[in-house]
C-alpha positions in Angstrom: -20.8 0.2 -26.7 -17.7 -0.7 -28.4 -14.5 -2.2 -27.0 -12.7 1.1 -26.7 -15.4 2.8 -24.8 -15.4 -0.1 -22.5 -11.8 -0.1 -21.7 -12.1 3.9 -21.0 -14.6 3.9 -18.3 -13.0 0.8 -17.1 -9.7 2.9 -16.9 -11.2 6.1 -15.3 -12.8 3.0 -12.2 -9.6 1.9 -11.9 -7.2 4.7 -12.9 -8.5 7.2 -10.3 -7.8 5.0 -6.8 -4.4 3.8 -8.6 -3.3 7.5 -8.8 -3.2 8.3 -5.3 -1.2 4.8 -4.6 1.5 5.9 -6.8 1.3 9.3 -5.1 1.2 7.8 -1.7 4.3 4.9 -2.6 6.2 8.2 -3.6 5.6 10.2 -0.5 6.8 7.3 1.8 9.7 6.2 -0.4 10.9 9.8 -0.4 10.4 10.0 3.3 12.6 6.7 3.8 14.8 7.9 1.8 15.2 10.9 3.3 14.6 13.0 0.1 16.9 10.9 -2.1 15.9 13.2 -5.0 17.9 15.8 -3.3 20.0 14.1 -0.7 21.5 12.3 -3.5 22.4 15.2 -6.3 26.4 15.3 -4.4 27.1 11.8 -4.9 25.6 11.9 -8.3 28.2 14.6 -9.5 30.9 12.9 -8.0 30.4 10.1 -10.8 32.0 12.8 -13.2 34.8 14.0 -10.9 35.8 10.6 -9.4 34.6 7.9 -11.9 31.8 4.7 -11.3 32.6 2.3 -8.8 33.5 -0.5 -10.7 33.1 -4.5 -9.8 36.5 -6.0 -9.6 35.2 -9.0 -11.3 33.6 -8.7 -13.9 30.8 -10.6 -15.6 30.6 -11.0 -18.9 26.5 -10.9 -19.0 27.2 -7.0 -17.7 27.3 -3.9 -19.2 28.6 -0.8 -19.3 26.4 1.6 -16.5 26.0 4.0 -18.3 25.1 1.8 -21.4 22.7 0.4 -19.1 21.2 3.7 -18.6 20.9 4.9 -22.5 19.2 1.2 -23.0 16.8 2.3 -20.2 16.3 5.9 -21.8 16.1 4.4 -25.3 12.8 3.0 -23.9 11.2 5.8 -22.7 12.4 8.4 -24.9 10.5 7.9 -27.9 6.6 6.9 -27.6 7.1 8.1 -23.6 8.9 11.6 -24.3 7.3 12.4 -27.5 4.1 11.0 -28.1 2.7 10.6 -24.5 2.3 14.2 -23.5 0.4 15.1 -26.0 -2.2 11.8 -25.6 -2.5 13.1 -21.8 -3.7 16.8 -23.2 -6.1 15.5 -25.4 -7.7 13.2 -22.7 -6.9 15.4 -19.9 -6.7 19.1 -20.8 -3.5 21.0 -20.4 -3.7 20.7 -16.6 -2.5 16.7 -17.5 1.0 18.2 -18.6 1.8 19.4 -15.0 0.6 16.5 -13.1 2.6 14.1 -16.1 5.8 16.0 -15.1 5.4 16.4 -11.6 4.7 13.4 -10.3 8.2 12.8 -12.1 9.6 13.8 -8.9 7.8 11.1 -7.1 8.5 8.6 -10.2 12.5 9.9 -9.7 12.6 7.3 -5.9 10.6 4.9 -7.8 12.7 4.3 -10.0 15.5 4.6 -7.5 14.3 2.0 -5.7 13.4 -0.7 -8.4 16.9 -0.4 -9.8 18.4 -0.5 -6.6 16.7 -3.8 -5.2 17.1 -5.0 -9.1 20.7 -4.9 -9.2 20.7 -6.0 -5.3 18.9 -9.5 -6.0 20.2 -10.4 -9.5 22.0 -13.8 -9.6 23.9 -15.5 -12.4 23.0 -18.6 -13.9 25.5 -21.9 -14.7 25.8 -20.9 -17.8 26.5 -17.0 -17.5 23.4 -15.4 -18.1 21.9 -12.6 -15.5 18.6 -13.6 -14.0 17.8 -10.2 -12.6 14.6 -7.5 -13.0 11.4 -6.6 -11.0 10.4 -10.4 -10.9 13.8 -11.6 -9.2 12.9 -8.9 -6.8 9.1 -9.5 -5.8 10.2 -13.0 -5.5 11.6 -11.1 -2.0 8.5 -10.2 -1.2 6.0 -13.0 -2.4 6.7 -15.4 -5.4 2.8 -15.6 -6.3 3.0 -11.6 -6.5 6.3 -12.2 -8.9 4.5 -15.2 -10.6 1.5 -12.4 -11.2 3.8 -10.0 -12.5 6.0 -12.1 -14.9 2.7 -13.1 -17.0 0.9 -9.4 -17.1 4.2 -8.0 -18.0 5.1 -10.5 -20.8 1.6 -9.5 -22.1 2.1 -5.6 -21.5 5.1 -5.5 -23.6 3.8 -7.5 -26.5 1.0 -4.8 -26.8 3.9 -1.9 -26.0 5.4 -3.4 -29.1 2.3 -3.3 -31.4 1.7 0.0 -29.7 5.1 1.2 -30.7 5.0 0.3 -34.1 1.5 1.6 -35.0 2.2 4.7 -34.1 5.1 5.0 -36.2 2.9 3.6 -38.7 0.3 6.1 -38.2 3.3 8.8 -38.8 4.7 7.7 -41.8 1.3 6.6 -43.6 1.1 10.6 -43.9 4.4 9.8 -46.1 2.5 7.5 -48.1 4.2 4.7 -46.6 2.3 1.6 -46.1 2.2 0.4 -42.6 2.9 -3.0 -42.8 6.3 -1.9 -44.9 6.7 -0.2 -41.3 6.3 -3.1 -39.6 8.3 -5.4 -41.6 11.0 -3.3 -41.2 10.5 -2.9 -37.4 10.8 -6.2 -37.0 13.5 -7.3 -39.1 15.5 -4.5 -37.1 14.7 -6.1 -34.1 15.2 -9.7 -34.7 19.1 -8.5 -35.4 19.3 -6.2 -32.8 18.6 -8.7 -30.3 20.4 -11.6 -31.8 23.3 -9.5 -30.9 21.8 -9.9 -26.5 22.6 -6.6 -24.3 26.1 -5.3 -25.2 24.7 -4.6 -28.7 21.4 -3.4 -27.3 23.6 -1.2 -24.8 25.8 0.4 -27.9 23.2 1.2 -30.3 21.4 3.0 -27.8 24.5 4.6 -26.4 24.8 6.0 -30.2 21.4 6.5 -31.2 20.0 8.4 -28.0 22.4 11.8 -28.2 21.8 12.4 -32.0 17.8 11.6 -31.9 17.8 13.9 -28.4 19.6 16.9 -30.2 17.5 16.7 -33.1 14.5 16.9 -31.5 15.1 19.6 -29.0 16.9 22.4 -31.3 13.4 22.0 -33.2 11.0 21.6 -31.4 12.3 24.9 -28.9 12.4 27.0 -32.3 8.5 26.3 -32.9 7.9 27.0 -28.8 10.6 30.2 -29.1 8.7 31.1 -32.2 5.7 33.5 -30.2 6.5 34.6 -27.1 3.4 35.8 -26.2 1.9 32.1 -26.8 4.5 30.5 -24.7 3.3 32.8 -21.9 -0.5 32.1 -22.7 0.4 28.2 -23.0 2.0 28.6 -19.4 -0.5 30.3 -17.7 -3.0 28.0 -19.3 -1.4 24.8 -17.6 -1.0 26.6 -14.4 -4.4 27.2 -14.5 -6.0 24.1 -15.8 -3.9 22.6 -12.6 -7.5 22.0 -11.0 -10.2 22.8 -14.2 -12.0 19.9 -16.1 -10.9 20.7 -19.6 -10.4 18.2 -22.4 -9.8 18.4 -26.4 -12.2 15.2 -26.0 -13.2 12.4 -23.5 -16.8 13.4 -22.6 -17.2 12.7 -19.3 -14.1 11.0 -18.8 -12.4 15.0 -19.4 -15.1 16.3 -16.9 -13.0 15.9 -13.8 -9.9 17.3 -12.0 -8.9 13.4 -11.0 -9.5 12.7 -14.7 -6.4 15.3 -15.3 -4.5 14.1 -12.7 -5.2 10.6 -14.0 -3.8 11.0 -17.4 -1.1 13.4 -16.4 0.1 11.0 -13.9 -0.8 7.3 -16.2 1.2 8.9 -18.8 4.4 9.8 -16.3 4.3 6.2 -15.2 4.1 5.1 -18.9 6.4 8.0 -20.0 9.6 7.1 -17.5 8.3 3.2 -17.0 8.7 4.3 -12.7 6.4 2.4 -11.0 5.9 -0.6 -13.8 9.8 -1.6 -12.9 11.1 -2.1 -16.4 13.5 0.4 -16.5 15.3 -1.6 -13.8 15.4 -4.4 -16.3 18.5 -2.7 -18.3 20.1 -1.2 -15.4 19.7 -4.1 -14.1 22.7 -5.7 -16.3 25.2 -2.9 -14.8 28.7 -4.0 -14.3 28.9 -1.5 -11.1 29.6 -2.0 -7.3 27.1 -0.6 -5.3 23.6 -0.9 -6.8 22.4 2.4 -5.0 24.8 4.3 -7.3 23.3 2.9 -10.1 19.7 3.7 -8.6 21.0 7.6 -8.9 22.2 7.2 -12.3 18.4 6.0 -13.0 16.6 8.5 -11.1 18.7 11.1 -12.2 18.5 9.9 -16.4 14.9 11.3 -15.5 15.4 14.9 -15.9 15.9 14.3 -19.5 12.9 12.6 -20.1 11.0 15.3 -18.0 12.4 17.6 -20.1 11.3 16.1 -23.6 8.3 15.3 -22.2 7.5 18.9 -21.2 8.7 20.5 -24.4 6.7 17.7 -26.1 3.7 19.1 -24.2 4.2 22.6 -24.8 4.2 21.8 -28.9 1.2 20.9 -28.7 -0.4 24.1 -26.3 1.5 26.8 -28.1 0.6 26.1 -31.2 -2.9 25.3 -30.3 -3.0 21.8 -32.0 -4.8 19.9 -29.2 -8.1 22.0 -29.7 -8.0 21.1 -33.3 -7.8 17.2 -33.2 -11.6 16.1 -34.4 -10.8 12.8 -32.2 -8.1 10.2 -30.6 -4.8 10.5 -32.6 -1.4 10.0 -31.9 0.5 12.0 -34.9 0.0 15.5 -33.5 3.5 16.1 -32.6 4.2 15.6 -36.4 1.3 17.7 -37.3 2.9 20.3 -35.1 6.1 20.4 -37.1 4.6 19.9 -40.6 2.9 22.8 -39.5 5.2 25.0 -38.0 8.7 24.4 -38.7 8.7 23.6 -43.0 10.0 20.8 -44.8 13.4 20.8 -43.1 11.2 20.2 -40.2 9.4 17.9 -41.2 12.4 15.9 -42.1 14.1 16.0 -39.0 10.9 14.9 -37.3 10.3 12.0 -39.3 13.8 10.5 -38.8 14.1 11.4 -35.2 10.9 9.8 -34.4 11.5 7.0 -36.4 14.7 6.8 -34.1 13.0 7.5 -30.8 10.5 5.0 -31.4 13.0 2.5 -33.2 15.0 2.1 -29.9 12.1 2.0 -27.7 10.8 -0.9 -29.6 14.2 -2.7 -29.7 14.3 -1.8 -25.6 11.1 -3.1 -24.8 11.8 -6.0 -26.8 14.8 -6.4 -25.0 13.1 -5.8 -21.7 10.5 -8.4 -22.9 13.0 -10.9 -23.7 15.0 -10.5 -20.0 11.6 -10.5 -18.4 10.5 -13.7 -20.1 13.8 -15.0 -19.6 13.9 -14.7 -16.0 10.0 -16.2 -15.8 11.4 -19.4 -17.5 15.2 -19.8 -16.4 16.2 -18.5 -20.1 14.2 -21.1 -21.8 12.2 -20.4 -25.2 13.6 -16.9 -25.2 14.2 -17.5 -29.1 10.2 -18.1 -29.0 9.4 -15.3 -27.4 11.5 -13.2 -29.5 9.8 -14.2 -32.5 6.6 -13.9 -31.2 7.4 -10.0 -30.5 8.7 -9.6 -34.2 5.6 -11.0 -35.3 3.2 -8.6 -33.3 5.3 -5.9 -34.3 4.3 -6.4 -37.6 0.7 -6.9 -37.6 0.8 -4.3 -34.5 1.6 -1.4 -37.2 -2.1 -2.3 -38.6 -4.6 -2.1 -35.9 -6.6 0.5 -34.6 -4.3 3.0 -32.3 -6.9 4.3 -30.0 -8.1 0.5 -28.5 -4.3 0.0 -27.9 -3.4 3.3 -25.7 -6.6 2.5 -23.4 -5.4 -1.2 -23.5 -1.7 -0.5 -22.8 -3.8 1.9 -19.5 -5.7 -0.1 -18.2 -2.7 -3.2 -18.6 -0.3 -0.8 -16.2 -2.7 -1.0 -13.2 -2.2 -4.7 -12.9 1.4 -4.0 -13.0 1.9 -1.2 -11.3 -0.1 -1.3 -8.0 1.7 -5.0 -7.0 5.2 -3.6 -8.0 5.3 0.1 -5.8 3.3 -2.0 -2.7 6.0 -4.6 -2.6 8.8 -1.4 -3.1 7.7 -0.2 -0.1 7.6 -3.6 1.6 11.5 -4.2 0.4 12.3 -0.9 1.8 11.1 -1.2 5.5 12.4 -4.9 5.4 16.1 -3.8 4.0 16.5 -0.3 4.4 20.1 -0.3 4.2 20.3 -1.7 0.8 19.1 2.0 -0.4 21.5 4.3 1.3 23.5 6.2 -0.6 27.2 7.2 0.1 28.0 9.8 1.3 
């Protein structure tokens, strides 16, 4: 038995108990909350009517909020949005695609939660830089806990990064493009994106995120628009698969119903990063006054990726591609629109992916370097940065399949500690997450 077979069965012994913590950590935050999801829609418009609460003194390690947030989406809209859904209905069956986005309601107070305690316990060093993030708040609730985190996380995003870059790899090598001129080019882009720290981070996200968003939708709803009656048949055939063991492949990892909720709901914690506590890394760095707010702003940025994410998934049903993958692959979005949508297609594809998965890279590289940063009191950073450039680069070059169930069986370790101590912090300081009124 290879390596990749190992980690799979590994994942489906551990996966399947992990699912029903995350569902159980969002049923009792949501309960705390008092359905925050809902509750807090009102003071989320108000953000456009009345303007973000501001801090009167401002730090110069802060950001913009709503920087903050297109950093946090530039993350999770690429590889997450795009290439995750589809991964979920090959392993998983169709049924995967409705637990992936449902459990995004769950994921929303998640989210809401890590961001909120995130920008609730971040501190400011001597010499002006923001120690702030999921370990700054576990160290609340246990520093071996927060210790545990900081070094699985440090390794989680180093294989996110050679993740990242592979797949684009995979992608353009049906160009012709070799993949380590992929990963060259990756990591150059990075190494000068991050020399620049967060307020560069924050504005090429801010002007990457709409155009790559735009792109992508007007297409890929002209290939699902295309045949009506397939939409329909793709529709009823999620419904359906809801509770039905079916799988493009898997053997008997696709032979259960807790095998589609497990790749459905591994891929919505991947997809939206709720639960591993990343996301709070960016939003983290929010010049705002009351973190809560910013907690909305988070949970709410959601519905975008549940959107792409869903859309993403239907590609793949209507047209049918997911029965006709002979194996693991990550490129079948772009077979989709090779397929289905011409060269102009094609084209827009190529360069929005290459955008999506661009600014994810140069998020989670970001996120890697705060998160390392706040491990070590902002010492070796420039170490660790290179290090990530580097495994960008030979990351475009190994095998795609070993890196997914890697990257799977990696978010356990993460995720289980982080949601158990969220609900810790929220029965110890429950007043830190209300929301105004």
């Amino acid at each position: 038995m290879d390596l990749a077979s190992l980690l799979n069965k590994a994942n489906v012994a551990l996966g399947q108990p992990s699912v029903f913590i995350f569902l159980a950590v969002g049923i009792i935050l949501t309960l705390k909350t008092k359905f925050v999801q809902i509750r807090g829609f009102r003071r989320f418009l108000s953000f456009f009517s009345k303007g973000l609460s501001r801090k009167k003194e401002k730090d110069a390690a802060t950001i913009n909020p709503l920087h903050a947030m297109f950093t946090a989406m530039g993350t999770a809209l690429g590889m997450g949005s795009i290439i995750a859904p589809s991964i979920a209905i090959i392993m998983g069956g169709p049924g995967a695609l409705f637990w992936m986005i449902a459990f995004m309601f769950f994921g929303g107070v998640i989210r809401f939660t890590e961001v909120t305690f995130a920008l609730h316990t971040r501190k400011t060093t001597e010499d002006g830089n923001l120690i702030s993030g999921p370990v700054q708040y576990l160290k609340s609730v246990s520093r071996w806990v927060a210790s545990w985190y900081g070094y699985v996380m440090i390794i989680l995003f180093a294989v996110w990064s050679g993740l990242q870059s592979n797949t684009l790899a995979a992608i353009m090598a049906r160009e012709n493009v070799p993949n380590w001129y992929v990963g060259l080019a990756l990591a150059i882009i990075v190494m000068v994106v991050l020399h620049g720290g967060a307020k560069r981070v924050g504005f090429v996200a801010s002007k990457l995120v709409p155009i790559m968003c735009f792109s992508y939708i007007a297409f890929s709803l002209l290939i699902v628009f295309k045949d009506v009656s397939a939409l329909r048949n793709a529709l009823y055939l999620i419904f359906s698969s809801i509770f039905s063991p079916v799988a493009a492949i898997g053997g008997f990892a696709g032979s259960t119903v807790l095998n589609a909720m497990r790749s459905g709901i591994f891929k919505s914690v991947y997809s939206t990063e709720a639960g591993l506590g990343t996301a709070s890394i960016p939003h983290s760095m929010a010049d705002i006054k009351r973190p809560s707010d910013q907690g909305l702003i988070a949970m709410y940025s959601m519905s975008v990726e549940a959107f792409l994410s869903f859309i993403s998934g239907l590609l793949v049903i209507v047209t049918g591609a997911w029965l006709t993958t002979e194996g693991f692959t990550s490129t079948l979005v772009y077979d989709v629109f090779k397929m289905n949508s011409g060269v102009l297609g094609k084209f827009v594809l190529i360069v929005s992916i290459t955008l999506f998965i661009t600014t994810t890279i140069i998020g989670n590289s970001f996120n890697g370097a705060q998160s390392f940063g706040s491990f070590t009191k902002h010492r070796f950073v420039s170490l660790y940065k290179i290090f990530t450039a580097l495994l960008i680069f030979f990351g475009s070059m190994m095998e795609i399949s070993l890196i997914w169930y890697l990257v799977d069986f990696i978010i356990v370790f993460v995720a289980v500690p982080n949601v158990i101590s969220l609900v810790i912090l929220a029965f110890r300081k429950p007043d830190v997450l209300k929301v105004k009124g």
